[in-house]
C-alpha positions in Angstrom: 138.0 298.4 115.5 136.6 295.3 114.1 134.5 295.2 110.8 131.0 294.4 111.3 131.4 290.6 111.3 128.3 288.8 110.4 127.3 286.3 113.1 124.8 284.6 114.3 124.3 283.1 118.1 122.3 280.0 119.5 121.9 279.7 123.1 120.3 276.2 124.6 118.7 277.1 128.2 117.3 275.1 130.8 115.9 277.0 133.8 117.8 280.1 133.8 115.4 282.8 135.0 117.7 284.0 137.6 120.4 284.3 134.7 119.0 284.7 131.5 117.9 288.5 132.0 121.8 289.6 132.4 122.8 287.5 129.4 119.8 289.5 127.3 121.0 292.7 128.6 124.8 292.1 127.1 123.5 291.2 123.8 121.3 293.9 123.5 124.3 296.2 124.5 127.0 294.9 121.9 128.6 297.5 119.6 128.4 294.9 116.6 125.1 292.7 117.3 124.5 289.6 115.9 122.5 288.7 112.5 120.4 286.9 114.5 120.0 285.1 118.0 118.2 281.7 118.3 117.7 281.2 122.4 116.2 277.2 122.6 113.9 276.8 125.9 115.4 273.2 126.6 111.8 272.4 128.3 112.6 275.0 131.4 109.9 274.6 134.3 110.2 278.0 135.5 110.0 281.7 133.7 113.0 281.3 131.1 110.6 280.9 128.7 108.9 283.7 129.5 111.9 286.1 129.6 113.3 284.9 126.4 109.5 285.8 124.8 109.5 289.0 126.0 113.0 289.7 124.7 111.7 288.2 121.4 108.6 290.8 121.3 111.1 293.6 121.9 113.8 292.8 119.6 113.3 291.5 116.0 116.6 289.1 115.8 116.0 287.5 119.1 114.0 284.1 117.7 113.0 282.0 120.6 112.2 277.7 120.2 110.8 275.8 122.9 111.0 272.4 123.3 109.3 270.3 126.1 110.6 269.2 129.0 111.9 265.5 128.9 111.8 265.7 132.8 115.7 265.7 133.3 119.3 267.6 132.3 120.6 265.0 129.8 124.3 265.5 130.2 126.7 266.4 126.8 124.5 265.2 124.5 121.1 267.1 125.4 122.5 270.7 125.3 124.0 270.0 121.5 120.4 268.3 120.5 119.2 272.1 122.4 122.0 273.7 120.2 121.2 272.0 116.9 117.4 272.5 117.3 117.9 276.5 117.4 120.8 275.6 114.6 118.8 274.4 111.8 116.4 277.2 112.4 119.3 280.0 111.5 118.2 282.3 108.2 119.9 283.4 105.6 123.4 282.2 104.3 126.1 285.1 104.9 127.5 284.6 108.3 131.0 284.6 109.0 130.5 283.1 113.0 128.5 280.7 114.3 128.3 281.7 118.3 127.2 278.9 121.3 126.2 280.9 124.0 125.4 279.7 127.4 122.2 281.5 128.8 124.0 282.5 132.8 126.6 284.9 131.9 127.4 288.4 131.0 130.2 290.5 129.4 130.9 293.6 128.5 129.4 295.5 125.5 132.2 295.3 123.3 132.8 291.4 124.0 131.9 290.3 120.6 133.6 292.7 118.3 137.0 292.5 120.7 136.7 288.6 120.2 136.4 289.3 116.0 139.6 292.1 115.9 141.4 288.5 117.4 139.7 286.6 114.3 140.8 289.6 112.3 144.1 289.4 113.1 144.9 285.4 112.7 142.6 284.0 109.2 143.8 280.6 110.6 142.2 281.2 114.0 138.7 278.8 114.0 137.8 278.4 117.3 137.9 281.1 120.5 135.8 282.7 123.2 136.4 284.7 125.9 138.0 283.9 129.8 135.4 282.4 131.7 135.0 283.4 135.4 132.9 284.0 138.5 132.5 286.8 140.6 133.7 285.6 144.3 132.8 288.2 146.8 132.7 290.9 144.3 136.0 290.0 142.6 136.5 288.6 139.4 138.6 285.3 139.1 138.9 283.0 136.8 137.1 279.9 136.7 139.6 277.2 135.8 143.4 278.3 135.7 144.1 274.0 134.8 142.7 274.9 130.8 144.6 273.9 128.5 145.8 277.0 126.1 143.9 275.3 123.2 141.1 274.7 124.9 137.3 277.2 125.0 135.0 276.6 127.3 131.8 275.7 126.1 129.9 277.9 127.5 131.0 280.7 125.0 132.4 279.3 121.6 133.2 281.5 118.4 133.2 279.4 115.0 134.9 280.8 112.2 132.3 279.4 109.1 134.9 277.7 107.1 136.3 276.0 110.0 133.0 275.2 111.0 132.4 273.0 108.0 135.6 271.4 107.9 135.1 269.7 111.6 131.6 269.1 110.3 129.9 270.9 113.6 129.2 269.2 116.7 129.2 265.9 118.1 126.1 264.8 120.2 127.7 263.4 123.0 129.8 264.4 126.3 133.6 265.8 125.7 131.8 267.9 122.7 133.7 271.0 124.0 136.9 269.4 123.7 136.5 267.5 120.8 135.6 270.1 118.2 139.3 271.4 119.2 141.5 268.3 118.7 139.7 268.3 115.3 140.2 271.6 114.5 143.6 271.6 115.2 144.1 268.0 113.4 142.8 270.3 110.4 145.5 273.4 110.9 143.2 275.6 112.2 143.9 277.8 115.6 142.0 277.1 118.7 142.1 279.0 121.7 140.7 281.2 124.9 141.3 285.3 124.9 143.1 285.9 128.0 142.2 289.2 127.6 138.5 289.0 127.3 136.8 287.9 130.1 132.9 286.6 130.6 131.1 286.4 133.8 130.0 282.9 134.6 126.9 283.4 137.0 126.3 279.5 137.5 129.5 277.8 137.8 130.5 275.1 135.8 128.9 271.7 137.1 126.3 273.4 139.4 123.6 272.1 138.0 125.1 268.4 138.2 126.9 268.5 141.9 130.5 268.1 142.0 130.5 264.0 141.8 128.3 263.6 139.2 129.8 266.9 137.3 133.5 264.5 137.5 131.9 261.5 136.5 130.0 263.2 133.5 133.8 264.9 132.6 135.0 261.2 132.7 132.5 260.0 130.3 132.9 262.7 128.3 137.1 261.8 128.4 136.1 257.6 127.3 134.0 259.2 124.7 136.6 261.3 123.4 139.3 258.3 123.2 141.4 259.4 125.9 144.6 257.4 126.0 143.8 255.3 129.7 147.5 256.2 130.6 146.6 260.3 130.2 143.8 259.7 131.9 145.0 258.3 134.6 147.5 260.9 135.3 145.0 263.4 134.6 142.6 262.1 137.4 146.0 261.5 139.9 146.3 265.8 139.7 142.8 266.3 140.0 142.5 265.1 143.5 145.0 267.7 144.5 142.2 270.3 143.0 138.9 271.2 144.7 137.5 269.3 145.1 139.9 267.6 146.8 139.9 263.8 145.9 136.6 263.4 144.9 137.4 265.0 141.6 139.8 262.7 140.3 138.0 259.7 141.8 134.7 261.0 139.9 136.9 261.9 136.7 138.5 258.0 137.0 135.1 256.7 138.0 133.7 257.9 134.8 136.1 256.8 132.0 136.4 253.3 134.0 132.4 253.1 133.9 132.8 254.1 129.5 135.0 250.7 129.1 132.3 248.8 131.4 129.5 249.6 130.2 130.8 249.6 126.3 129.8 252.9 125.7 130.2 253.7 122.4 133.5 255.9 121.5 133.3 258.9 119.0 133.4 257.0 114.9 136.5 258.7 114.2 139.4 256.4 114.6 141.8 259.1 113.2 140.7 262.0 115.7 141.5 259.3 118.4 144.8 258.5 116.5 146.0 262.4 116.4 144.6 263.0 120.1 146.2 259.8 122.1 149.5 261.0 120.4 148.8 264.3 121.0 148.5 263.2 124.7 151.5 261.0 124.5 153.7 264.0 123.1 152.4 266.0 126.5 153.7 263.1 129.1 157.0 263.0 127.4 157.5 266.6 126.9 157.4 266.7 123.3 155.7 269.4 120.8 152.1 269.3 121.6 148.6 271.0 121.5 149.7 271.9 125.2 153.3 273.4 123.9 
């Protein structure tokens, strides 16, 4: 069993009453439960609000923000400016995690301290979160089986303090989720996903965006990440064998074409792009690689 690990959880939600309630109802059931949990109302225009007050009233380290509703989901970029907002709002100085929760799933009541025995076991280990899936008539499968081994999805992400501080938190901008990875393994630090620990995802990934506009927004996320053109390209070639079919890889293409186009501006870390492009290369010609 896991020592009580000090942690502290901020969820960003827009519009999640249909979700939200089963996401409140794990938390309250976890054997170790958080320091404190900040949920941020990203301007919702239905009851989340509401819900996430109520659990407030009821429970003393459930702090709830709300911010006003700019009218539209603003992709990337507006759920870390959610994130940060809740962030800077965290008391006290003595956690060990730093949780981002998504406000649509559910897990089982032991999900966190099963995720900290891992962190327990590996003091290089800085990033991790459980397997995320969806439940397809009644069964559990798992969302993506094309992640990379490195990679958490960032809908549930565990951040060990001191690795944390070294990547220097978030970036404000699409590919976020991938980006705070490459970093963190440019560092020496341990990323990965517990393929033993799953989380129900009850709004799949891209849902709220439609499947087109989901691709394009991975795209730009990909350009913003400095994605070598030639990875890419393979990358959106595979995709169009994957549901769904074509579209995905012409979305995923469309969106790191439409980066160089409109000069989008890249992440301002010429060495992360450095140690991820070669990172890449190492993967097309079978080398040792964050994929190995």
């Amino acid at each position: 069993m896991s020592k009580a690990a000090t942690y502290i959880v901020v969820s960003p939600v827009r519009n999640e009453e249909k979700h939200l309630p089963l996401t409140i109802s794990s938390m309250v059931a976890q054997t170790i439960r958080p320091v404190q949990w900040i949920i941020v109302n990203d301007g919702s225009t239905d009851q989340t609000g509401r819900i996430a007050e109520e659990a407030a009233r009821t429970y003393s380290w459930i702090k709830v923000v709300n911010r006003s509703d700019r009218g539209y989901r603003k992709a990337g970029g507006g759920v870390i400016d959610t994130f940060y907002e809740g962030f800077v709002l965290m008391e006290g100085g003595s956690w060990e995690y730093v949780v981002k929760l998504d406000g649509d799933l559910s897990f089982d009541a032991n999900y966190f301290e099963e995720c900290f025995e891992h962190f327990d076991k590996n003091g290089r280990l800085g990033i991790a979160g459980g397997t995320i899936c969806n439940l397809v008539n009644g069964s559990v499968e798992v969302e993506s089986k094309i992640d990379p081994k490195f990679h958490v999805r960032g809908a549930t992400k565990i951040y060990r303090r001191d690795c944390w501080q070294e990547i220097g938190g978030l970036i404000h901008a699409p590919g976020w989720d991938t980006l705070d990875e490459v970093k963190a393994n440019m560092l020496g630090w341990n990323t990965c996903t517990f393929s033993d620990i799953n989380v129900i995802h009850h709004r799949p990934a891209g849902a709220a965006y439609g499947a087109w506009n989901d691709r394009v927004k991975g795209g730009m996320g990909c350009y913003i990440a400095g994605y070598h053109p030639l990875f890419m390209l393979i990358k959106s070639i595979k995709r169009m064998a994957q549901k769904p079919y074509f579209i995905g890889g012409c979305g995923f293409m469309f969106g790191f074409v439409k980066g160089y186009v409109s000069r989008v501006p890249q992440i301002d870390d010429k060495a992360l792009i450095r140690y991820f492009r070669q990172q890449q290369m190492n993967r097309l010609f079978f080398r040792k690689s964050l994929w190995s």
